[in-house]
C-alpha positions as CSV (number, residue, x, y, z in Angstrom):
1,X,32.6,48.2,52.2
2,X,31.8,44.3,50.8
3,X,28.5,45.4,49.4
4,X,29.9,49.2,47.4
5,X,32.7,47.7,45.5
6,X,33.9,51.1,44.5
7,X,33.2,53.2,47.4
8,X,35.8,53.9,50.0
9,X,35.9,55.9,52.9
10,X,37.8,59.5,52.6
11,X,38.1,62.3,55.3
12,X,34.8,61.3,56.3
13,X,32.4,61.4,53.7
14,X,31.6,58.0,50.7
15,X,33.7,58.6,47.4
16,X,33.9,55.8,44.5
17,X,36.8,55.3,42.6
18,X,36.3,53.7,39.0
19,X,38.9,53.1,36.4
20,X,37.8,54.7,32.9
21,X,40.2,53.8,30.2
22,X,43.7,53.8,31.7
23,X,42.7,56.1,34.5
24,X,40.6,56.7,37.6
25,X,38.0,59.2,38.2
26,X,37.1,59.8,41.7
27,X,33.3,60.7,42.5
28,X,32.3,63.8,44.1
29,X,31.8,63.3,48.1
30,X,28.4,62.1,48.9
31,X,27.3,61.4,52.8
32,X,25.7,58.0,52.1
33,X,27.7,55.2,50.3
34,X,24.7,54.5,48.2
35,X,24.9,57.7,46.6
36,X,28.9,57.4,45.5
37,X,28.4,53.9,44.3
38,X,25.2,55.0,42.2
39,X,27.4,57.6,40.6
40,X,29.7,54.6,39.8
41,X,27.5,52.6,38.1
42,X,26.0,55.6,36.1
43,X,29.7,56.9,34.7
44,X,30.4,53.1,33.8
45,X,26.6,52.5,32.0
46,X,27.9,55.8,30.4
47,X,30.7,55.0,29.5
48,X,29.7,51.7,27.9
49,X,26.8,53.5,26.2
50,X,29.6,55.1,24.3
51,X,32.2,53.1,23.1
């Protein structure tokens, strides 16, 4: 999946897999890869928003 960096391919449906802090969170399952890497990018922006 070159162009969803954190999305990978799990019983069948898209998840993303992100590191926050000194461990991962896993995305809900989405049908589409699109979806689960926009949900990575929206817990990182989050997550950057905070600190």
């Amino acid at each position: 999946m070159d162009a969803f960096r954190d999305v990978w391919i799990l019983r069948g449906k898209y998840v993303a897999f992100i590191l926050v802090g000194e461990s991962f969170q896993r995305s809900p399952a989405f049908t589409v890869p699109e979806s689960a890497q926009r949900w990575a990018n929206q817990v990182r922006q989050e997550k950057e928003l905070a600190e």
